[in-house]
N, CA, C and O of each residue as an XYZ file, in Angstrom:
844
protein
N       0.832     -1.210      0.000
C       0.000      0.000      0.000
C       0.862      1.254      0.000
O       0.483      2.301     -0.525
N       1.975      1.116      0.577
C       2.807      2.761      0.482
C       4.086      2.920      0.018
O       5.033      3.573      0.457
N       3.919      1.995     -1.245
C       4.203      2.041     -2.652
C       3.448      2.516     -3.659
O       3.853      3.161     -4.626
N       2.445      2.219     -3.441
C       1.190      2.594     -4.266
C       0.894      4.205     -3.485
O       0.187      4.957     -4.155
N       1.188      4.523     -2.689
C       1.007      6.104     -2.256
C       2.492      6.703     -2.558
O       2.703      7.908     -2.694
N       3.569      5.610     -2.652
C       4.668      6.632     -3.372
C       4.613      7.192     -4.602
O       5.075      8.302     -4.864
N       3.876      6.221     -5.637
C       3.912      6.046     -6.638
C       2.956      7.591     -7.143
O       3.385      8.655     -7.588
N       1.605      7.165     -6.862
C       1.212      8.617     -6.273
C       1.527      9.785     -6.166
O       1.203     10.724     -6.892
N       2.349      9.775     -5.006
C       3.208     11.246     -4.720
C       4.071     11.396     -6.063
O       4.041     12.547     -6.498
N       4.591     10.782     -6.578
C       5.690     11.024     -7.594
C       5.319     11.627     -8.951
O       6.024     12.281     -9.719
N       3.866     11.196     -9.074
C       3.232     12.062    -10.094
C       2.146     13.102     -9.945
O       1.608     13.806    -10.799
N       1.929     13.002     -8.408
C       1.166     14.065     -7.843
C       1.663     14.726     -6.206
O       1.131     14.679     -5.097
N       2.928     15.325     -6.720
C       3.323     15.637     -5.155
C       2.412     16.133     -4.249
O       2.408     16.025     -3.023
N       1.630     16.697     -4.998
C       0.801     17.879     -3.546
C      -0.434     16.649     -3.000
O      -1.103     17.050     -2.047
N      -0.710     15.513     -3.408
C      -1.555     14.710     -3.396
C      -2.005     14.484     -1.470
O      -2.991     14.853     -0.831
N      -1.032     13.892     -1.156
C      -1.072     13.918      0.173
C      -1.237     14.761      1.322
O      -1.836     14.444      2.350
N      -0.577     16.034      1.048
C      -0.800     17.420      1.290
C      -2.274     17.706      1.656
O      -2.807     18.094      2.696
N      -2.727     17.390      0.478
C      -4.441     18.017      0.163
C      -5.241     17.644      0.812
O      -5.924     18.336      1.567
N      -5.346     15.988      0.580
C      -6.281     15.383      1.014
C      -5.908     15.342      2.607
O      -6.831     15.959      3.138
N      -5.141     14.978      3.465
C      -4.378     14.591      4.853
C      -5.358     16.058      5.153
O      -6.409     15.826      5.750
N      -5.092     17.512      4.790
C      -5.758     18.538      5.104
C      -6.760     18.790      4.908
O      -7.211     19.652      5.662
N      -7.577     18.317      3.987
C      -9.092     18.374      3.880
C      -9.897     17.591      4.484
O     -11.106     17.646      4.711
N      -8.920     16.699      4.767
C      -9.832     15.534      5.658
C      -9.863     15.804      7.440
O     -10.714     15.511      8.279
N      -8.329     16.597      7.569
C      -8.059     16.839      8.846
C      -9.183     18.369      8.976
O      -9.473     18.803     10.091
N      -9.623     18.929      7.900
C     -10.483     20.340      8.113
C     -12.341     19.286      8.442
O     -13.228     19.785      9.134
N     -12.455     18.163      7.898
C     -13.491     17.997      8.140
C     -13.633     17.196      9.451
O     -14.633     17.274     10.164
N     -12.753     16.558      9.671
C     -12.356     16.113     11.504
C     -12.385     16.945     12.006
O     -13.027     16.554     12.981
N     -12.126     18.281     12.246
C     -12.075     19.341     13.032
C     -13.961     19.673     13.099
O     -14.703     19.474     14.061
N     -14.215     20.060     12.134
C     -15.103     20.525     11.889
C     -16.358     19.364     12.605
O     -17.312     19.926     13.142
N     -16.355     18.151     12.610
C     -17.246     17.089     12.763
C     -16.930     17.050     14.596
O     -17.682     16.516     15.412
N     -15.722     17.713     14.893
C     -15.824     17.595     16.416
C     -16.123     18.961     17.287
O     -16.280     19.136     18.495
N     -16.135     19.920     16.078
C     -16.138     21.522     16.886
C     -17.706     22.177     16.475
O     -18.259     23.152     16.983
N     -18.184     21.307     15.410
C     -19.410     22.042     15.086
C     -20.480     22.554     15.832
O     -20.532     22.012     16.936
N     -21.259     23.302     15.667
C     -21.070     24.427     14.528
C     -19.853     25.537     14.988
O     -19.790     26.293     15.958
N     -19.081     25.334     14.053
C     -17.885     26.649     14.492
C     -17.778     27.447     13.464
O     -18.405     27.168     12.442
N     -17.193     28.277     13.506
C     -17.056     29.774     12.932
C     -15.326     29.320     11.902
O     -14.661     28.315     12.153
N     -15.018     30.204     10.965
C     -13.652     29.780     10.044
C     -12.871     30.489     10.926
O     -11.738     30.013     10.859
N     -12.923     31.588     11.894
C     -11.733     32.274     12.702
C     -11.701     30.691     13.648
O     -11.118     29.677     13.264
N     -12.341     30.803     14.704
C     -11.765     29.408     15.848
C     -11.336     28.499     15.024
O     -10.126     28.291     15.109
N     -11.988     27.797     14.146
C     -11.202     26.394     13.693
C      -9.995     27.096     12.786
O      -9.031     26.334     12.853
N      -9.700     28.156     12.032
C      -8.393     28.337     11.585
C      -7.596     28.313     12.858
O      -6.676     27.496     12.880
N      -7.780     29.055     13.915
C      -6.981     28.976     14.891
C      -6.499     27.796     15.787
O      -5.464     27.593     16.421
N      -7.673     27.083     15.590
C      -7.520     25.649     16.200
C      -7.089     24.680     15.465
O      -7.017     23.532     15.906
N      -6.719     25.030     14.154
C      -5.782     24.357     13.079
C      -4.372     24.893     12.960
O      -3.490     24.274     12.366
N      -4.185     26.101     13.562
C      -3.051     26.666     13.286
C      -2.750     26.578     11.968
O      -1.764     26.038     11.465
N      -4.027     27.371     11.206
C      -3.956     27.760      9.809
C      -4.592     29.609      9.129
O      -5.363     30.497      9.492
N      -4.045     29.440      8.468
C      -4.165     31.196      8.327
C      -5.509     31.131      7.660
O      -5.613     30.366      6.701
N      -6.338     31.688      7.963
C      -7.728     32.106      7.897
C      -7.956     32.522      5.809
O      -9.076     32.569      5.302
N      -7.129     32.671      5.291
C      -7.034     33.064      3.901
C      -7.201     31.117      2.826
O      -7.775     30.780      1.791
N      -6.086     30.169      4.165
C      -5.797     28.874      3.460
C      -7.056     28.125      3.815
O      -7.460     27.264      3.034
N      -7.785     28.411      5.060
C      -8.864     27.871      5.287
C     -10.297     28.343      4.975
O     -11.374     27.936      5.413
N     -10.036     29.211      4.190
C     -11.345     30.115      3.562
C     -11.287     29.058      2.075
O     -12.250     28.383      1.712
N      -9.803     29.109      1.276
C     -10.240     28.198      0.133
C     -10.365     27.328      0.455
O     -10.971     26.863     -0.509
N     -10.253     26.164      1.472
C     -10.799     24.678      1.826
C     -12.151     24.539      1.671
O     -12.829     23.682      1.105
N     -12.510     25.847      2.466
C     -13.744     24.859      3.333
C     -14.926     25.052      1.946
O     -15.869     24.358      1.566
N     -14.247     26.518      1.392
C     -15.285     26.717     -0.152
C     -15.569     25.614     -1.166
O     -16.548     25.152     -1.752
N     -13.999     25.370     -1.084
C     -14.398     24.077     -1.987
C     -15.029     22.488     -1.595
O     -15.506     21.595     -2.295
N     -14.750     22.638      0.014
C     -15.786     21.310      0.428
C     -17.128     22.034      0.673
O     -17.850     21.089      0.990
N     -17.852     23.082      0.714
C     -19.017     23.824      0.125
C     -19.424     23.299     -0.870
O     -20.490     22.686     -0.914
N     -18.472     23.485     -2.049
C     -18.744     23.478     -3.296
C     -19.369     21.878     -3.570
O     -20.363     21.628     -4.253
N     -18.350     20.692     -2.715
C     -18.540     19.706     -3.614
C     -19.846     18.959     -2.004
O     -19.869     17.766     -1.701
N     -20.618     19.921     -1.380
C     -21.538     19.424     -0.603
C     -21.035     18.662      0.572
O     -21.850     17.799      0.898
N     -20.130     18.683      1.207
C     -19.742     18.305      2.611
C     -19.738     19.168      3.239
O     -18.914     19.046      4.146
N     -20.346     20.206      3.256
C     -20.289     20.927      4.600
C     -21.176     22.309      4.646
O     -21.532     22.673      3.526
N     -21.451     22.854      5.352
C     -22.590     24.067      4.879
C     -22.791     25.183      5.981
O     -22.959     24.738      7.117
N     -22.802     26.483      5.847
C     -22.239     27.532      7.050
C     -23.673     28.151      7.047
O     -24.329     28.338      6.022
N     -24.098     28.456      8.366
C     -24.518     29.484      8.798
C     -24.037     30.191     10.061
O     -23.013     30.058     10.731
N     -25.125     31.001     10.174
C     -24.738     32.064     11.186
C     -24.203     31.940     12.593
O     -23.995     32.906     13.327
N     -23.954     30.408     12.978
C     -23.808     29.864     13.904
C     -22.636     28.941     13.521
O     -21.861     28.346     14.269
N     -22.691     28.964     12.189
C     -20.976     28.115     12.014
C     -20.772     27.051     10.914
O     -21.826     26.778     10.341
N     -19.865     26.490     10.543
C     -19.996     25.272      9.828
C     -20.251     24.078     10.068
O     -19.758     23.731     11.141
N     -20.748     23.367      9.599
C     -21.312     21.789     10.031
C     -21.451     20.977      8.960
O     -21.835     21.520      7.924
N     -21.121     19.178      8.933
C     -20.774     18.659      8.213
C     -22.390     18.097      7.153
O     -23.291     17.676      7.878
N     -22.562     18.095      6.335
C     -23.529     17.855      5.819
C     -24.043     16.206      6.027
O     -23.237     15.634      6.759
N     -24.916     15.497      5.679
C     -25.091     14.107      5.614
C     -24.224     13.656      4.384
O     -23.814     12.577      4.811
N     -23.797     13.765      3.393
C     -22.678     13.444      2.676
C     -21.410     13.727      3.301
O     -20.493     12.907      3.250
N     -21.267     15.190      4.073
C     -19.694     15.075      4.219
C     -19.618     14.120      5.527
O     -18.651     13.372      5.675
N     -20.606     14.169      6.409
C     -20.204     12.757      7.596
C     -20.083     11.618      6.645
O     -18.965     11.144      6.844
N     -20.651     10.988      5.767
C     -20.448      9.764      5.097
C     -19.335      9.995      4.458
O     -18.586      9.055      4.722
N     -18.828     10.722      3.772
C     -17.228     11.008      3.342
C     -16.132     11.208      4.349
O     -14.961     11.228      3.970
N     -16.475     11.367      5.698
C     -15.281     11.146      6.586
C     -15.374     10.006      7.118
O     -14.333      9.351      7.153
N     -16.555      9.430      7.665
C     -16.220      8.516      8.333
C     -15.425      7.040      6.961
O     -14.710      6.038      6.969
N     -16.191      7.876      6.050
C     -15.902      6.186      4.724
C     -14.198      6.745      4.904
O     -13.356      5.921      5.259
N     -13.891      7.857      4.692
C     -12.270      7.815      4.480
C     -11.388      7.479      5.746
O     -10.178      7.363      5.552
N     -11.909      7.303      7.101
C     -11.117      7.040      8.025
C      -9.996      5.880      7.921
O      -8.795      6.129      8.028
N     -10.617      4.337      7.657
C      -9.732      3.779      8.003
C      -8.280      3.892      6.424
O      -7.141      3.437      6.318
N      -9.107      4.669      5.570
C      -8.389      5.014      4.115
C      -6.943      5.810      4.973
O      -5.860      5.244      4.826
N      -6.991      7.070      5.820
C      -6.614      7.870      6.442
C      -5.659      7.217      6.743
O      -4.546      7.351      6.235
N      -6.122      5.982      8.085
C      -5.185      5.719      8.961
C      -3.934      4.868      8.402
O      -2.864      4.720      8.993
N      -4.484      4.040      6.431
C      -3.008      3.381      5.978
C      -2.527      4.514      5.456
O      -1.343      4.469      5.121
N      -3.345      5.936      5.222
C      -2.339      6.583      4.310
C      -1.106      7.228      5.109
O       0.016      7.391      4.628
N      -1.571      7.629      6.641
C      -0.805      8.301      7.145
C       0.047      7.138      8.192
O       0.516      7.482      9.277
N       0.131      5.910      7.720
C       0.651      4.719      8.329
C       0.388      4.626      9.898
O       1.212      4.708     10.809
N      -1.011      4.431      9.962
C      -0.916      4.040     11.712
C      -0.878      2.900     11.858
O      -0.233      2.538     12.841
N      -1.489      1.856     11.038
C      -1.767      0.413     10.708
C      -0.285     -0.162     11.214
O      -0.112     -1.063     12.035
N       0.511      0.430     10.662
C       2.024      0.154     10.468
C       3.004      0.463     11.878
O       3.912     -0.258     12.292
N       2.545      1.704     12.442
C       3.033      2.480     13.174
C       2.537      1.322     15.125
O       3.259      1.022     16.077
N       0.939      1.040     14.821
C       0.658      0.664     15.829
C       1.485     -0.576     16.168
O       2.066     -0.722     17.243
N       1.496     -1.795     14.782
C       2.370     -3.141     15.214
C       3.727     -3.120     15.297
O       4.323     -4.034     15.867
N       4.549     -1.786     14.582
C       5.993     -1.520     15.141
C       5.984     -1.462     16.812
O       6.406     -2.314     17.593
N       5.440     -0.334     17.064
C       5.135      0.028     18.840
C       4.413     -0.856     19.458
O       4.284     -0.588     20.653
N       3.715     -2.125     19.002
C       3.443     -3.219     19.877
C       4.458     -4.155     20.220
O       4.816     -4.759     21.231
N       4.967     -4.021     18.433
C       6.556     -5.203     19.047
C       7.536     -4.911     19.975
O       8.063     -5.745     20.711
N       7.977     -2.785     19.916
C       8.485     -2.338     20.762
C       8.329     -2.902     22.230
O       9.080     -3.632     22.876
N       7.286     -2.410     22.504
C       6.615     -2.508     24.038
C       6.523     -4.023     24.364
O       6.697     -4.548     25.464
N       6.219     -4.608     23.210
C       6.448     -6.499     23.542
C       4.741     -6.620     24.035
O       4.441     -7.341     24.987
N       3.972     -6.045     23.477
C       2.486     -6.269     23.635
C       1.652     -6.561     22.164
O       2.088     -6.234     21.060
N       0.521     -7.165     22.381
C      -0.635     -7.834     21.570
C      -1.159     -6.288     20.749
O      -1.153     -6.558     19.548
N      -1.429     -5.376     20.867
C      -2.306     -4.331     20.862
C      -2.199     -3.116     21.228
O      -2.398     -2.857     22.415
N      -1.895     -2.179     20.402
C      -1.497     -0.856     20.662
C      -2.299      0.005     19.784
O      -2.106     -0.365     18.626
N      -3.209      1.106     19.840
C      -4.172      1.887     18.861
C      -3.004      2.985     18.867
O      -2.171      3.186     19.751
N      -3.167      3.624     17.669
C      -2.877      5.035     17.255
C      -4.499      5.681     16.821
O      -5.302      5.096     16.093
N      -4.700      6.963     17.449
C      -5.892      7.879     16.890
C      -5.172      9.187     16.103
O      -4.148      9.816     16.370
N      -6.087      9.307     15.093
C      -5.222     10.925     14.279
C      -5.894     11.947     15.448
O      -6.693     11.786     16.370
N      -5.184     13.007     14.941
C      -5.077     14.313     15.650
C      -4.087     14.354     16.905
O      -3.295     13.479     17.257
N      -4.348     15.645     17.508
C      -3.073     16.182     18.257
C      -3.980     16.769     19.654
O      -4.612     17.825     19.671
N      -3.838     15.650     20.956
C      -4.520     15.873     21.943
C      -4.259     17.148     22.838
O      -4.950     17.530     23.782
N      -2.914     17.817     22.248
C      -2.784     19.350     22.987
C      -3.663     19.956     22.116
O      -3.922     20.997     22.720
N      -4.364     19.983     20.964
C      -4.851     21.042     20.548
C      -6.420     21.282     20.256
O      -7.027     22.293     19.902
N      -6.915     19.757     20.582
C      -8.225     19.251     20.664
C      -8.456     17.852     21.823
O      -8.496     16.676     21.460
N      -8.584     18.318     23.211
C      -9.388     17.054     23.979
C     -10.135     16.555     23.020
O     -10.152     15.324     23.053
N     -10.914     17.142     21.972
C     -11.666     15.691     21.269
C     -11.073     14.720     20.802
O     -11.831     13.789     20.531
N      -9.650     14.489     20.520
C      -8.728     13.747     20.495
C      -9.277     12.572     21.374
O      -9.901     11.566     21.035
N      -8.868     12.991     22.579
C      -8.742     11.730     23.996
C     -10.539     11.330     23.605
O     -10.494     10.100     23.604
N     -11.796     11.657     23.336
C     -12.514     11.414     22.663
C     -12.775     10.315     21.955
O     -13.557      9.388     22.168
N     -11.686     10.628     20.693
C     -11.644      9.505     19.318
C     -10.753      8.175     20.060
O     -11.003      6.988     19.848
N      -9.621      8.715     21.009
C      -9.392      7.399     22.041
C      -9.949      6.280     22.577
O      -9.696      5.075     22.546
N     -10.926      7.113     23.171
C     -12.061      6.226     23.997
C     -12.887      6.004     23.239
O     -13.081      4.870     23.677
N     -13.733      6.098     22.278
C     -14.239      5.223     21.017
C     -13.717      3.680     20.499
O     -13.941      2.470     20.530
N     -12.849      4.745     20.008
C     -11.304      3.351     19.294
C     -11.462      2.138     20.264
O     -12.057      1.103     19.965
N     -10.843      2.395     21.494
C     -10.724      1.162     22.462
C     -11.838      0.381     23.086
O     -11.798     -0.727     23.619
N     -13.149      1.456     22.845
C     -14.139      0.780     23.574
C     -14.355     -0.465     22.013
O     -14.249     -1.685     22.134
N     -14.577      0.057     21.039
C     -14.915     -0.462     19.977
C     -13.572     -1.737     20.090
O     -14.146     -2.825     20.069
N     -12.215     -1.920     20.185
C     -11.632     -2.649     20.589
C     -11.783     -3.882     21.396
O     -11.577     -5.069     21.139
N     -12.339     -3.048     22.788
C     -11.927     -4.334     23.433
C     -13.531     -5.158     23.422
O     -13.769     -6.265     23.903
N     -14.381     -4.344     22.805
C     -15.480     -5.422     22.802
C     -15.456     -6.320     21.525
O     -16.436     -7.038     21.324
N     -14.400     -6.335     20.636
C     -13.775     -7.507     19.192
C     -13.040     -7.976     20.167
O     -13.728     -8.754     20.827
N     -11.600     -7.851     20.729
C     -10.619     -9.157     21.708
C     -10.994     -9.144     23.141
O     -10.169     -9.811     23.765
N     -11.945     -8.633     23.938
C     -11.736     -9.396     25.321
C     -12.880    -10.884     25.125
O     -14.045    -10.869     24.724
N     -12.159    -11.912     25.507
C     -13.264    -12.983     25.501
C     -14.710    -12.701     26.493
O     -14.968    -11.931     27.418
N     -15.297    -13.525     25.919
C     -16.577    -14.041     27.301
C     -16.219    -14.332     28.617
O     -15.007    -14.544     28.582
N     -16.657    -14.465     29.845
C     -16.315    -14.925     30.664
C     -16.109    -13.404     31.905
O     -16.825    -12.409     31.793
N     -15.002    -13.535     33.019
C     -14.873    -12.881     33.862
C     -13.275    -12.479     33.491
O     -12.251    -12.852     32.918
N     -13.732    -11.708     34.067
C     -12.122    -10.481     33.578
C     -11.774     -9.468     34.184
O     -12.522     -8.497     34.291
N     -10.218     -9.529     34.840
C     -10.126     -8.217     35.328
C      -9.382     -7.279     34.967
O      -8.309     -7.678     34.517
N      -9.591     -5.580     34.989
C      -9.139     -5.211     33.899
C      -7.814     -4.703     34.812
O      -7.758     -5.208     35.934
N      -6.925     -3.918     34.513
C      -6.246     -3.255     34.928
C      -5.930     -2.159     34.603
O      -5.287     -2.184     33.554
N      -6.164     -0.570     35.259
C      -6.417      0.661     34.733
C      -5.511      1.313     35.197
O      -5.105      1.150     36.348
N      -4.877      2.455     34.100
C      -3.550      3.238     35.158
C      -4.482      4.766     35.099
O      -5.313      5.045     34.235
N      -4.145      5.478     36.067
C      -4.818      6.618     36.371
C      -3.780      7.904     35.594
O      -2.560      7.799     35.462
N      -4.509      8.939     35.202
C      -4.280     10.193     34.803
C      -5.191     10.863     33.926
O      -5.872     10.190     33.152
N      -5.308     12.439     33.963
C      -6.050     12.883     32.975
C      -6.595     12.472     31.819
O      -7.731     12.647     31.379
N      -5.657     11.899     31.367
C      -6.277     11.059     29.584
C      -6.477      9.667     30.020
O      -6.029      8.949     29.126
N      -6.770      9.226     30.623
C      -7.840      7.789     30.901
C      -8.599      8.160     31.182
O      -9.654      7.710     30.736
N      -8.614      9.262     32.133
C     -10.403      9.690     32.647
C     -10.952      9.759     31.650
O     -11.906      8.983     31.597
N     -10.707     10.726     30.231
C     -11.278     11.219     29.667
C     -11.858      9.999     28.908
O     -13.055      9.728     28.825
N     -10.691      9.212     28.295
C     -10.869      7.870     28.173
C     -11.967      7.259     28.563
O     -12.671      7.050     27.575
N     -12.312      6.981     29.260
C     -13.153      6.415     30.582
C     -14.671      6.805     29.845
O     -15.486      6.057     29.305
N     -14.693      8.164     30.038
C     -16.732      8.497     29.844
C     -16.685      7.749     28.379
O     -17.737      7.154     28.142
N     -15.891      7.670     27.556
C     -16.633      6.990     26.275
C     -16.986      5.448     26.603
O     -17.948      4.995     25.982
N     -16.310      4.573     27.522
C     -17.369      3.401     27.492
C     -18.097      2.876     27.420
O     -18.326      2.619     28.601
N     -19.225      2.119     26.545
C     -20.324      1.618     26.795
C     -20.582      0.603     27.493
O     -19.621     -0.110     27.781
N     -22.083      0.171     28.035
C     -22.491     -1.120     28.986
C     -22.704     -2.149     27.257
O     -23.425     -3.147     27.239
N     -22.173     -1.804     26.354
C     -21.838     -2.978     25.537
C     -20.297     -4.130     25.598
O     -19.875     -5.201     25.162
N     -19.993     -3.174     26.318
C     -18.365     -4.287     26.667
C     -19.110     -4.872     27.648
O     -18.527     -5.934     27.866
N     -20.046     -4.801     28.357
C     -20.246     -6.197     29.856
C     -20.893     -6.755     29.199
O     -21.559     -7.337     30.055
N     -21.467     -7.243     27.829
C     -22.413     -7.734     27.254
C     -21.443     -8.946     27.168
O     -20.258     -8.887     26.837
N     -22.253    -10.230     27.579
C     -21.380    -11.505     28.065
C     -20.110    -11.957     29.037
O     -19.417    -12.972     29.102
N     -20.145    -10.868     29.660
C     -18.867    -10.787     30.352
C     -18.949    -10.419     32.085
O     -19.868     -9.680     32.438
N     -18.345    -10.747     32.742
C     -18.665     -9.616     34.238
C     -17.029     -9.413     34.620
O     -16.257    -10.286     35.017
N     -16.715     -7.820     34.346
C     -16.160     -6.869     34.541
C     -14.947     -6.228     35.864
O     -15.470     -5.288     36.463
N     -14.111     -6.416     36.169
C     -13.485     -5.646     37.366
C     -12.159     -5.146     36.735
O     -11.205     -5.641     36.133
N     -12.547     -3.974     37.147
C     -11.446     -2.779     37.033
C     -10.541     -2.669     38.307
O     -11.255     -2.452     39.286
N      -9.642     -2.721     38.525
C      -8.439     -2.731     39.487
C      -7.561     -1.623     38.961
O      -7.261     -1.642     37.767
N      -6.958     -0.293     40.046
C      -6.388      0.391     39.735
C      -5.208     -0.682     39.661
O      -5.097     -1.732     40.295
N      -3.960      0.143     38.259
C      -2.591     -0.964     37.821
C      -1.854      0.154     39.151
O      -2.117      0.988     40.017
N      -0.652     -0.702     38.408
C       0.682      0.185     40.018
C       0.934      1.151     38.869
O       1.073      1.023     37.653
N       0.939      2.309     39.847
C       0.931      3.444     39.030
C       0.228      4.326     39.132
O       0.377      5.532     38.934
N      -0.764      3.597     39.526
C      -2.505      4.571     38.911
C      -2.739      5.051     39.952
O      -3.835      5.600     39.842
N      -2.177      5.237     41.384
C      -2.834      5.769     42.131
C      -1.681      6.972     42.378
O      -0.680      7.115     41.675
N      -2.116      7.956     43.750
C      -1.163      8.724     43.923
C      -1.414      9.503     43.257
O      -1.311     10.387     44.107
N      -1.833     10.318     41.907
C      -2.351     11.386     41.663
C      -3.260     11.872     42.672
O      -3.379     11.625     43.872
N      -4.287     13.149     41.313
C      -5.235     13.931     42.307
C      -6.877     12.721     42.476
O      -7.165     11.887     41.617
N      -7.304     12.847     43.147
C      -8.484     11.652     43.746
C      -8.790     12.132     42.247
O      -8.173     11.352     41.522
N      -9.525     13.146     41.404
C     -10.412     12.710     40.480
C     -10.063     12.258     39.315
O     -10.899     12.055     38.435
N      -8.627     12.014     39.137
C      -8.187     11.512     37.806
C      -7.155      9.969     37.844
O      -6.350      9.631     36.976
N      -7.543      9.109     39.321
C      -6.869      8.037     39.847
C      -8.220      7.143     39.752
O      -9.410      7.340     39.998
N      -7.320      5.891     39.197
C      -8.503      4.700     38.536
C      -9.696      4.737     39.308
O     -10.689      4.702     38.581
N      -9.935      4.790     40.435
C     -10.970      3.913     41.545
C     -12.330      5.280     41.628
O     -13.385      5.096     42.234
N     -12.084      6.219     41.098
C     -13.572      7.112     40.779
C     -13.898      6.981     39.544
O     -14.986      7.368     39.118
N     -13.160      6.519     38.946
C     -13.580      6.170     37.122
C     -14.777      4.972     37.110
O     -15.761      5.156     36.393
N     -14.700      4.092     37.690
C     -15.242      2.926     38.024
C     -17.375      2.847     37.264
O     -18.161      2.250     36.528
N     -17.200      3.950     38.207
C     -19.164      4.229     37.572
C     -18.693      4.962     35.827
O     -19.449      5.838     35.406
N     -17.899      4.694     35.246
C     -17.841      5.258     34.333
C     -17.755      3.909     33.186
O     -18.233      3.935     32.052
N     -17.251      3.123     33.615
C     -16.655      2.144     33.080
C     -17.776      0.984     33.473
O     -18.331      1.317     34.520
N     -18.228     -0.144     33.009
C     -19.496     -0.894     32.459
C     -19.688     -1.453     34.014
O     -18.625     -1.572     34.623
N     -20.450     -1.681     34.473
C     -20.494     -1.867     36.008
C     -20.886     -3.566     35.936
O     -21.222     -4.083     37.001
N     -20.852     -4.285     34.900
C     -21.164     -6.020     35.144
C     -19.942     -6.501     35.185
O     -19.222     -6.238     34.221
N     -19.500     -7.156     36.073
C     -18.181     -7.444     35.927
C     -17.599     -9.043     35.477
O     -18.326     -9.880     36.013
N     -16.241     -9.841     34.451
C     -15.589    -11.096     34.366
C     -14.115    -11.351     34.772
O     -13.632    -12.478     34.664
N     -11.383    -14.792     34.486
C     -11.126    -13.943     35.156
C      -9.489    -13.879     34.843
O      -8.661    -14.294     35.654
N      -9.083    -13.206     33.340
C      -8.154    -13.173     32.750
C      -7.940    -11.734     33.067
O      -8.932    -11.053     33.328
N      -6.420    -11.043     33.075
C      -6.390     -9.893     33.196
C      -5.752     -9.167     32.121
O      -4.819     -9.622     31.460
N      -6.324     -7.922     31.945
C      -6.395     -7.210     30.411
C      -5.734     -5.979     31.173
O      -6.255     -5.706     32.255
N      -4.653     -5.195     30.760
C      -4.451     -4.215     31.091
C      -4.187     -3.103     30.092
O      -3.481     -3.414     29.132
N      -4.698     -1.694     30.170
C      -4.316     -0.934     28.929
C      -3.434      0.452     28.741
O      -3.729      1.602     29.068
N      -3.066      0.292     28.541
C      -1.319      1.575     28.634
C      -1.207      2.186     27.557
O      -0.983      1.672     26.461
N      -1.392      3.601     27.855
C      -1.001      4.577     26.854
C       0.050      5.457     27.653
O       0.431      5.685     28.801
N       0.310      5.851     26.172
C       1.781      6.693     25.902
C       1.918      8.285     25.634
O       1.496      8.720     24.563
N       2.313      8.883     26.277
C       2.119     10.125     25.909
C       3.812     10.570     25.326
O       4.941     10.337     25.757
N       3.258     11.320     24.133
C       5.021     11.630     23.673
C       4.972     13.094     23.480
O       5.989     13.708     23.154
């Protein structure tokens, strides 16, 4: 596959450029809506002139549509981001990126999410999606306990769970070593009502990385 995107670039340099940014203007846009072109240029750290011709031309071709309250993604342009996501994640090699850094770490399972969590918490957001959607494909049936490390971005982590991961399963969360010792509201053991309350007795633990 990124041969076939070299190949690409070589007869269309700006190719990657374009799309990586039009797609990253309609991610923005699908998590800030309805917003205005000043905040999301700013929250792109893009000059308000480069993001005036974007968003015209995803206007133009019906993904997206402004009023007085802001831009918002149309019912075509949500079906054009979400269809290009996992397109996204081989173009910008996370596919690749995640099983290098699993072999690193010497683990089964490691997610990469796009975007940049200093510049959008909706980031830690698309996190907790990803993994919930995760671990309800690999945790088996049965009883299970999980193991949780505490800090700001697990909490946040945390509210996206659904009571679809206890579906066949009964559940225990155990703060990991580590997780405690912060401030009480961002240490595993208040997360708990957040996280699926049926509980299963293999232990799953999940570790992220901040770089």
């Amino acid at each position: 596959m990124h041969s076939e995107f070299a190949w690409i670039e070589a007869i269309a340099p700006d190719f990657m450029g374009v799309i990586t940014q039009r797609y990253q203007i309609l991610q923005f846009i699908s998590w800030m809506s309805p917003v205005g072109r000043r905040a999301l240029a700013e929250q792109m750290k893009l000059s308000e002139r480069v993001l005036r011709t974007e968003t015209e031309f995803l206007r133009k071709q019906g993904l997206i549509k402004s009023s007085k309250s802001g831009m918002v993604l149309t019912s075509q342009g949500i079906e054009v981001f979400q269809g290009l996501e996992q397109f996204m994640n081989r173009l910008l090699g996370f596919k690749e990126d995640e099983k290098h850094l699993a072999d690193k770490l010497g683990i089964d399972h490691c997610l990469i999410v796009s975007g940049d969590a200093d510049q959008s918490s909706r980031v830690l957001d698309e996190m907790g999606k990803e993994l919930n959607s995760t671990l309800q494909l690999i945790l088996p049936s049965g009883q299970l306990t999980i193991a949780v490390m505490g800090g700001t971005t697990m909490a946040r982590v945390a509210q996206q769970m659904t009571y679809k991961l206890s579906a066949g399963r009964e559940l225990t969360f155990v703060p990991a070593r580590g997780g405690v010792g912060e401030a009480v509201a961002i240490q595993p053991i208040p997360w708990r009502p957040a996280w699926p309350k049926r509980r299963t007795a293999s232990t799953a633990c999940c570790t992220f990385l901040k770089t």
